[in-house]
N, C-alpha and C positions, 0 to 999 in steps of 0.2 A: 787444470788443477783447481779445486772447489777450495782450496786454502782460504783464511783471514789473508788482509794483506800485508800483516807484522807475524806473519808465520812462512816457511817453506816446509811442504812436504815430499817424501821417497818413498816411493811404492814399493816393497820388495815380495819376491816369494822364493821363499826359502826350498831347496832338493832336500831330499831324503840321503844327499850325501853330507847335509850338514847335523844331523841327527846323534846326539849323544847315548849312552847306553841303556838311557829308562826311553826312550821314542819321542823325545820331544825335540827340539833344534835346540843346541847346543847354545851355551848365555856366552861363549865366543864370536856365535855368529852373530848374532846379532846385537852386541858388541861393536861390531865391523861394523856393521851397517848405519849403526847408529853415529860413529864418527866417518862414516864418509857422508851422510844427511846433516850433520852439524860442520863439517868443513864447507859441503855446498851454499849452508843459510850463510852461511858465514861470507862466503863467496859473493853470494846475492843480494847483500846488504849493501844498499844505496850510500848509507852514513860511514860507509869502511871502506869508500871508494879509494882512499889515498894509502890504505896499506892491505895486504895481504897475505893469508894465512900462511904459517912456517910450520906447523908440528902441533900435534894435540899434546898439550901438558899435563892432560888429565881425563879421566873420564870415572864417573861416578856411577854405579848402575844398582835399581835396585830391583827385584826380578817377580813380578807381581803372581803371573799364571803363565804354562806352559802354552808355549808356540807348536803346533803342527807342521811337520814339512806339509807343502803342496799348499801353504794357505798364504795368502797375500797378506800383506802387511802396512801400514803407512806407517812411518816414521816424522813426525809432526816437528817441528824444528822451532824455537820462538828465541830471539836474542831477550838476555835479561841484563848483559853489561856487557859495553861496547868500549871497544878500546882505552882499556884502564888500566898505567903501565904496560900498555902492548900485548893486555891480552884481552881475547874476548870469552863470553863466558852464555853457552847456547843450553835451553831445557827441553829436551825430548822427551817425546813421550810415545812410544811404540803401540799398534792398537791393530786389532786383529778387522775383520770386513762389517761384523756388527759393533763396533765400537769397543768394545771390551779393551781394559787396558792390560795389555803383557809385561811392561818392563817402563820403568822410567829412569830417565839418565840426566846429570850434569854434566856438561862436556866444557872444558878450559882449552880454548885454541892460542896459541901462541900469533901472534901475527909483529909480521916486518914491513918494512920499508917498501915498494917495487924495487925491483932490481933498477941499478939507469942505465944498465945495457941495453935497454928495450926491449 
């Protein structure tokens, strides 16, 4: 991964089963994608070693230019506030293989405790 090292990124490529009715992928799909990429950063975060993610509280999307099925995607991930009141709070940014950006998101992750069942 060619990331910074205060970013995670998620490669995706989206099927033509994710496709809405004008032919572009559906701003559900990736949606998805973009909180399961801000769960991961979230995940991957050295500073959040003592708790971890419960549930996205939020996700904020705002939808720039249409996605193609069949075209790969990165989903760039950057923490901008870290465990404050037990939540974290991730900025994505979706971007097609020449850089162009598709869609940007604010994602709010809920995070807990570890379990001490182990």
């Amino acid at each position: 991964d060619s990331s910074p090292p205060d970013f995670f990124t998620l490669h995706h490529t989206f099927d033509y089963q994710h496709v809405n009715i004008l032919g572009a992928v559906h701003g559900g799909a990736l949606g998805s994608v973009i909180c399961t990429a801000a769960l991961a950063a979230v995940t991957h975060d050295e500073m959040l070693h003592d708790k971890q993610p419960d549930r996205i509280h939020q996700v904020d999307v705002h939808y720039m230019t249409p996605a193609s099925p069949g075209q790969q995607v990165g989903v760039e991930c950057k923490m901008i506030s870290k465990s404050v009141a037990n939540m974290a709070v991730v900025r994505a940014n979706v971007r097609n293989k020449k850089g162009k950006v598709i869609c940007r998101a604010i994602v709010t992750v809920v995070m807990t405790d570890p379990c001490p069942c182990g």
